[in-house]
C-alpha positions as CSV (number, residue, x, y, z in Angstrom):
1,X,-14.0,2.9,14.4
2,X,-12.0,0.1,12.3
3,X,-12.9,0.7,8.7
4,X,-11.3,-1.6,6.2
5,X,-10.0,-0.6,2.8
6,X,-12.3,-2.9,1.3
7,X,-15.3,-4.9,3.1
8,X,-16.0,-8.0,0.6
9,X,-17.8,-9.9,2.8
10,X,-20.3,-6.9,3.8
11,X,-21.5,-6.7,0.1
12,X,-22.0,-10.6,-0.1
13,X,-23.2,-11.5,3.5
14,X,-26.7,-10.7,2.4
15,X,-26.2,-13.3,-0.5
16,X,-24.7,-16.4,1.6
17,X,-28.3,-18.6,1.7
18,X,-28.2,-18.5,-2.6
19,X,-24.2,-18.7,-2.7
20,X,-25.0,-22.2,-0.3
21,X,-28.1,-23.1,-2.6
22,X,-25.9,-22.6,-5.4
23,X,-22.6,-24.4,-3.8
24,X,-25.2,-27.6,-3.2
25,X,-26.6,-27.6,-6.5
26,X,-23.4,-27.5,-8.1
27,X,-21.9,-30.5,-5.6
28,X,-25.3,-32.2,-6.9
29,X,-24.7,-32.5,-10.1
30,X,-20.7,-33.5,-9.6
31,X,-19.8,-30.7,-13.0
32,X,-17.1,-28.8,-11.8
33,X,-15.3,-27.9,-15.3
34,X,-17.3,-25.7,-17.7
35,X,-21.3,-27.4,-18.2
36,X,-24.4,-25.2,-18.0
37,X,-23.0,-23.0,-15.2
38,X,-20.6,-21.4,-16.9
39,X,-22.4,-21.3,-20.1
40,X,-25.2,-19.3,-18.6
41,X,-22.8,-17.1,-17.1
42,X,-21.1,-16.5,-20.2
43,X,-24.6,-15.7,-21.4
44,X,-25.9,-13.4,-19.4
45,X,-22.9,-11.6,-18.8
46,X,-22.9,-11.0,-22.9
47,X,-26.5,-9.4,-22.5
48,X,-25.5,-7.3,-19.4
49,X,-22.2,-6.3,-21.4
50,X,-23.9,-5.6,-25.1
51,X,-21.4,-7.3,-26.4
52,X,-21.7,-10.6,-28.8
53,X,-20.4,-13.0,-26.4
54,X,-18.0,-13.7,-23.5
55,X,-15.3,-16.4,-22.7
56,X,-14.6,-16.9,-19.6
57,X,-11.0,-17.9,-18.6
58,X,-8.8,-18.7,-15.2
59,X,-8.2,-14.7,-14.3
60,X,-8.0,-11.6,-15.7
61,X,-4.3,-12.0,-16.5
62,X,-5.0,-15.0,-18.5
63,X,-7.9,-12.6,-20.4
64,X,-5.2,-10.7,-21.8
65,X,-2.4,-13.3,-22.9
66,X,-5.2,-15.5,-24.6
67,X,-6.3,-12.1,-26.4
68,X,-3.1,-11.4,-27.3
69,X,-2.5,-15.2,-28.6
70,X,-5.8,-14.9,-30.6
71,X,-4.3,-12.0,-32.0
72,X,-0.9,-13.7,-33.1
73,X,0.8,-10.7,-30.9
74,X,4.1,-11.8,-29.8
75,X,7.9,-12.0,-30.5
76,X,9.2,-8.3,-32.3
77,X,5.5,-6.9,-31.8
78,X,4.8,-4.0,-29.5
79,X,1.6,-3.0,-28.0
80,X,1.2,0.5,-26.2
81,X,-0.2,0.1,-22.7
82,X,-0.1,3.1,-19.8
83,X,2.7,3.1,-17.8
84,X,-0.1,3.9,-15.0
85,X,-1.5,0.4,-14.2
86,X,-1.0,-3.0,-12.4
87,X,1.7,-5.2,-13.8
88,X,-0.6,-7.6,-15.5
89,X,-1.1,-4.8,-17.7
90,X,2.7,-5.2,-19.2
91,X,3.1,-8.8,-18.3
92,X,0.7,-10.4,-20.3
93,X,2.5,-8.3,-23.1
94,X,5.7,-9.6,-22.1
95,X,4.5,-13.1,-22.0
96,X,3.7,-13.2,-25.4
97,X,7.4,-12.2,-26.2
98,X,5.9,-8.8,-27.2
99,X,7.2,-5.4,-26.0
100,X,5.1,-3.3,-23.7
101,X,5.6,0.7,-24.9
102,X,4.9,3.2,-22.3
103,X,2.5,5.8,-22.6
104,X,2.0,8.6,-19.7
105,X,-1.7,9.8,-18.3
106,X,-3.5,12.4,-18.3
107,X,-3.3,14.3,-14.5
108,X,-6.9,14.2,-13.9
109,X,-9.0,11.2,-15.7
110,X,-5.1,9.2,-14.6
111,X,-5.9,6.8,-17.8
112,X,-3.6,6.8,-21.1
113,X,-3.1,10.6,-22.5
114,X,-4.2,9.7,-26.4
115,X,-1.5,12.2,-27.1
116,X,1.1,10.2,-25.9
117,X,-0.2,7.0,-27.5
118,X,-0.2,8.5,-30.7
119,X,3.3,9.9,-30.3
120,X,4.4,6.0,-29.1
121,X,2.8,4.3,-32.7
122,X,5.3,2.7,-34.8
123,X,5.3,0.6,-37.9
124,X,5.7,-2.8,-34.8
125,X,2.5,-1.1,-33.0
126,X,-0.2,-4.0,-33.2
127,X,-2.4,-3.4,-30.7
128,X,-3.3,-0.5,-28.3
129,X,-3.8,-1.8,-24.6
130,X,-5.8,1.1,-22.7
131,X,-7.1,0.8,-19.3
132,X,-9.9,1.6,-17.4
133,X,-8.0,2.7,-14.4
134,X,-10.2,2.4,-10.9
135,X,-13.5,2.1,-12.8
136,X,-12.8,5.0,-15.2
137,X,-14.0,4.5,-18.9
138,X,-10.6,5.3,-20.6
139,X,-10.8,7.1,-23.9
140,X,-11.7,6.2,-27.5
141,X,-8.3,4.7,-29.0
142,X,-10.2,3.1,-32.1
143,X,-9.1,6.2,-34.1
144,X,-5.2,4.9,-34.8
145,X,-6.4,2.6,-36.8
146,X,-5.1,-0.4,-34.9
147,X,-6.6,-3.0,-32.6
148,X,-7.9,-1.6,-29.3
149,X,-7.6,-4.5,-26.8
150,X,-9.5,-3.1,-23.5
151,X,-7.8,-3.9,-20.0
152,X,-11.4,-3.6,-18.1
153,X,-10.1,-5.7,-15.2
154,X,-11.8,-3.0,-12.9
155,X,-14.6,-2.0,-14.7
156,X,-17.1,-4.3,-15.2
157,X,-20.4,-2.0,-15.9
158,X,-19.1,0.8,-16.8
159,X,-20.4,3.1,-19.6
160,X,-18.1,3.7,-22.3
161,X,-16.7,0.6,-22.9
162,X,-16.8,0.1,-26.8
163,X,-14.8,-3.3,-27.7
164,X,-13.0,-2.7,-30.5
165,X,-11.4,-5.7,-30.4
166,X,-11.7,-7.2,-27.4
167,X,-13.1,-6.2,-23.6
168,X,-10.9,-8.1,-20.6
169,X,-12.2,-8.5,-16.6
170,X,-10.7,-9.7,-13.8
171,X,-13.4,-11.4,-10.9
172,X,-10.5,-11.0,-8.5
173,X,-12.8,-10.6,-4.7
174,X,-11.8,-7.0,-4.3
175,X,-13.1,-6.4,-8.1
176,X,-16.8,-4.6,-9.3
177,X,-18.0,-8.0,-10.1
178,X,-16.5,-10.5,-8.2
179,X,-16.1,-13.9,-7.2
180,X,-15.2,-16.4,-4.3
181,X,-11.7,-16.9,-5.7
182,X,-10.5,-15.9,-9.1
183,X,-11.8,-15.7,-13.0
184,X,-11.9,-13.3,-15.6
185,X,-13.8,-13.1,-18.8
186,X,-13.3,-11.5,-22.3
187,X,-15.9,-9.4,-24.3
188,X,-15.9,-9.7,-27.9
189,X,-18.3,-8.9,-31.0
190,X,-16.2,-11.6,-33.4
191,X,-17.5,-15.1,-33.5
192,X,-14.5,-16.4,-35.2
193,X,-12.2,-14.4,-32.7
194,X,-14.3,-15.9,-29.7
195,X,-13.9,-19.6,-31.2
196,X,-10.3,-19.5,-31.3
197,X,-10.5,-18.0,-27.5
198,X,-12.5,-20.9,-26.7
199,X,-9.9,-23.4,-28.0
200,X,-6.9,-21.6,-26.4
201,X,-8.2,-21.5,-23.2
202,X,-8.6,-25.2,-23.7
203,X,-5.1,-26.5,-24.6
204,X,-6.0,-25.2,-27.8
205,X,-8.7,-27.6,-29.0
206,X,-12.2,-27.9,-29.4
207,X,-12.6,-31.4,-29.0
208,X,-9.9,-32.4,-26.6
209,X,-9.3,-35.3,-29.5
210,X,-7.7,-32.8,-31.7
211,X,-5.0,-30.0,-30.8
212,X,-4.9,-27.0,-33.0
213,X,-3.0,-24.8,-31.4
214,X,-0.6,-24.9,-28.6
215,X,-3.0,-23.5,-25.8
216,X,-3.8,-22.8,-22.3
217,X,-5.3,-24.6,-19.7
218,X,-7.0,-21.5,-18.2
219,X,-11.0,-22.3,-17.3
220,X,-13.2,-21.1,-14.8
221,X,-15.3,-23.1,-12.1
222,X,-18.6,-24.4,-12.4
223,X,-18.8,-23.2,-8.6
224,X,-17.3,-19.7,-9.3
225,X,-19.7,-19.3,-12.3
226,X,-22.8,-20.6,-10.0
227,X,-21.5,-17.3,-7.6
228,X,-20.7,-15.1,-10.9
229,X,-24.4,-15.5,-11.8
230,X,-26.0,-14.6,-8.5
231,X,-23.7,-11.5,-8.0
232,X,-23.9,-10.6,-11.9
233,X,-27.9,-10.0,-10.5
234,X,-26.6,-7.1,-8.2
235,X,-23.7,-5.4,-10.2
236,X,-25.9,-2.8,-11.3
237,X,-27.2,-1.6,-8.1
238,X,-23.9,-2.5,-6.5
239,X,-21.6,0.1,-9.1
240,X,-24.8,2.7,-8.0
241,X,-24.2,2.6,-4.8
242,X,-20.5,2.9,-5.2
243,X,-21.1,5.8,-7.7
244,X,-23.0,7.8,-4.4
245,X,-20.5,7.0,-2.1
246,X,-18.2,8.7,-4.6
247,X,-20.1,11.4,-4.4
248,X,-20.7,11.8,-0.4
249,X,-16.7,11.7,-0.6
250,X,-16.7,14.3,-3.6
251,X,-19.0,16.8,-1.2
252,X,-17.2,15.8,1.9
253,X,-13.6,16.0,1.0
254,X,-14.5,19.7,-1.3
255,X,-11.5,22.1,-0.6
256,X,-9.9,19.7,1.3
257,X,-8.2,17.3,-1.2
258,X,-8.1,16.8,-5.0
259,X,-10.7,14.5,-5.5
260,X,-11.8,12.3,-8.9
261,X,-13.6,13.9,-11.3
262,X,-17.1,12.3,-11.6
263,X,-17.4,10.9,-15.5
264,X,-20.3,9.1,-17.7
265,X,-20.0,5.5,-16.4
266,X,-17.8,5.7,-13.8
267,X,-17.9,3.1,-11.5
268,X,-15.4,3.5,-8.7
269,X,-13.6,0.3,-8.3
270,X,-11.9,2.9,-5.9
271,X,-11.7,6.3,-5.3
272,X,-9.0,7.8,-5.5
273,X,-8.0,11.0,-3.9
274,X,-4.3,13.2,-4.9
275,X,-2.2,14.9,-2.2
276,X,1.8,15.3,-2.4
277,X,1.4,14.8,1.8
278,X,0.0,11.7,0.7
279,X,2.3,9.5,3.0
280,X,1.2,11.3,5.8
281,X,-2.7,11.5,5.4
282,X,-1.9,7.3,4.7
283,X,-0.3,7.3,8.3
284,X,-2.9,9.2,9.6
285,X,-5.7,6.7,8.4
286,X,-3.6,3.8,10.0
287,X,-3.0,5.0,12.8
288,X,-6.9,5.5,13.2
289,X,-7.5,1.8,12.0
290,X,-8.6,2.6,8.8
291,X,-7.3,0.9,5.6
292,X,-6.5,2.9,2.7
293,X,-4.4,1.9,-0.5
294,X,-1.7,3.2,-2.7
295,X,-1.0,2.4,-6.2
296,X,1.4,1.4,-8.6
297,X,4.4,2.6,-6.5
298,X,6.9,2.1,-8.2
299,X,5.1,2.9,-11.6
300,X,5.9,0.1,-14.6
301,X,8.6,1.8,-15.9
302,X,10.6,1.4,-13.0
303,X,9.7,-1.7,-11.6
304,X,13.0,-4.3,-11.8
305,X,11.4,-7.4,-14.2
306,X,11.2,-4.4,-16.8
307,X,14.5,-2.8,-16.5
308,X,15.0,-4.5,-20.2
309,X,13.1,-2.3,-21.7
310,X,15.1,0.9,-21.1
311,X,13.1,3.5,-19.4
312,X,14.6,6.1,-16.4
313,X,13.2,8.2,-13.9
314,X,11.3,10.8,-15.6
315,X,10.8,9.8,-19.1
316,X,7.0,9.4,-17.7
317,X,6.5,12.5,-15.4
318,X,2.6,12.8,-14.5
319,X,3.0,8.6,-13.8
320,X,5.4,9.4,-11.0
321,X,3.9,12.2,-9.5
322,X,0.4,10.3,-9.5
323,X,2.4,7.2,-8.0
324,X,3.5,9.3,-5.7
325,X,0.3,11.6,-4.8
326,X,-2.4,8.8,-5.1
327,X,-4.5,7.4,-1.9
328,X,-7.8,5.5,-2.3
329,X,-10.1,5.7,0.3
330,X,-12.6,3.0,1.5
331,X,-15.1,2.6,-0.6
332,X,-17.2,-0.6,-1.6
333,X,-21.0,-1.5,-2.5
334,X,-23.2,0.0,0.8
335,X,-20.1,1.6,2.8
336,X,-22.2,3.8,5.2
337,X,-22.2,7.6,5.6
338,X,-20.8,7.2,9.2
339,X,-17.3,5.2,8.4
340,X,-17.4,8.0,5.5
341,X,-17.9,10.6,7.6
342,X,-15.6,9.2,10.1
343,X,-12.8,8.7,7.0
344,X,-12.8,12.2,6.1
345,X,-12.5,13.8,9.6
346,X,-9.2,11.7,10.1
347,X,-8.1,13.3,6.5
348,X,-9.4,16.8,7.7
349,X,-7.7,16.7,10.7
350,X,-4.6,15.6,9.3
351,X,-4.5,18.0,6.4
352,X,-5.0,20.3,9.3
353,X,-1.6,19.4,11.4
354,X,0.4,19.6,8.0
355,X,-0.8,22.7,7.3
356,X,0.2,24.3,10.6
């Protein structure tokens, strides 16, 4: 049975006759660059959210810099991210002309240990950058007294998320929420940060008459918003169902391998599972034509654009041995219990042979 690591098209197949009806209505009216599409997007993703308002942007990456901007973050700032994350993370950071500060994870939730960010904090801290690693809620930073800007790129819907500051999503296809390209969207409860969002993204005016800052030319679709709107119908029944195929994993895999630990408002953008014969269960699962994933190998720290900023092997022990010990298995919104079922005996199996 060929399982895929992700099956995109099997959560939106069901939705093609609206994504068409939406596709012609938005070649109808000829607006392809922001209009009532993306307005009612921004909208309604605000009410599902809880939060004041959204802006929507290019892509996630862009969510963060044009935070960061908003915030006046850049050259001789620092900003403490995990060291446990994509890029993105530390390259928005480093766009800016900021400096991304390492923090290590905590082994089992593998978001930012608050211990460590606390220990990080210096009098150039000006923002904390947690993430919600693989659909996780990270933990409550707002307690250091500095802004909390929220790297949610893979958890859009989950409990837990309290903007501090600012809330940042990706809509990359593989994401929660997802559309037929890229975008990405920031959640904020400030009307006066969201304006000055709105102006960055836009070259930095309101008006396109008048420039008051030097902006960003980062907007997203009328077409992608007219598919962000349909799907933002089905996100909550879509992070369900991935929270009970967590779970059939969670029962399936018990004794077997270390498997996530089920939290308030999870929503398994992937699941994750920990073995240090990681390499060969990922073999294994090839070999049997089904995709699986490893991330963030080699860990920030160590990857060569960031070599400026000093860090060694070791200096962030429970990132490498999660880099090193992390698989996620198949997983996306209606994955059946067979391809589940089928995943796990190839990991039984090859748990088995490594044992012997």
């Amino acid at each position: 049975m060929s399982i895929p690591h992700v099956d995109v098209k099997a959560q939106y197949a069901p939705l093609i006759p609206k994504l068409q009806d939406a596709f012609a209505r938005t070649l109808e009216t000829g607006g392809f660059i922001f209009g009532p599409e993306v307005e009612s997007f921004e909208r309604e993703a605000a009410a599902l959210l809880g939060t004041q308002e959204t802006v929507s942007c290019a892509n996630g990456t862009d969510a963060i810099v044009l935070v960061l901007d908003a915030l006046e973050i850049g050259s001789g700032d620092e900003v403490i991210c995990p060291a446990f994350t994509f890029y993105a993370t530390a390259e928005a950071i480093a766009r800016r002309g900021a400096t991304p500060v390492f923090a290590d994870i905590e082994p089992v939730s593998l978001n930012v240990d608050p211990a460590e960010v606390e220990r990080k904090i210096t009098k150039r801290t000006k923002a904390i950058m947690p993430v919600h690693l693989f659909g996780r809620p990270a933990p409550d930073l707002s307690r250091f007294g500095l802004p909390v800007i929220e790297d949610a790129a893979q958890a859009f819907g989950a409990g837990g998320i309290a903007t501090s500051i600012a809330s940042t999503f990706s809509f990359y296809p593989t994401k929660n929420l997802f559309a037929l390209g890229d975008g990405g969207l920031i959640a904020v409860n400030d009307a006066e940060l969201g304006q000055r969002l709105r102006m960055l993204r836009f070259h930095g005016s309101e008006s396109k008459k008048e420039f008051v800052y030097v902006g960003y030319n980062s907007r997203l679709d009328a077409m992608q918003a007219s598919f962000l709107r349909i799907f933002l119908e089905h996100i909550t029944e879509w992070n369900q169902q991935r929270r009970e195929a967590a779970a059939r994993y969670t029962e399936l895999l018990e004794g077997l391998l270390e498997t996530p630990v089920d939290e308030a408002g999870h929503v398994y953008h992937m699941y994750c599972v920990r073995s240090p014969e990681r390499d060969r269960l990922a073999v294994a699962l090839k070999d049997a034509d089904i995709g699986s994933a490893v991330y963030y190998q080699p860990p920030l720290h160590l990857q060569p654009a960031l070599r400026y900023l000093g860090y060694s092997e070791g200096d962030f022990p429970e990132t490498e041995k999660a880099s090193r010990e992390n698989l996620c298995l198949p997983l996306w919104a209606g994955i059946g219990e067979t391809q589940q079922a089928e995943v796990v005996g190839v990991l039984r199996r090859a748990v088995a042979l490594v044992q012997a």
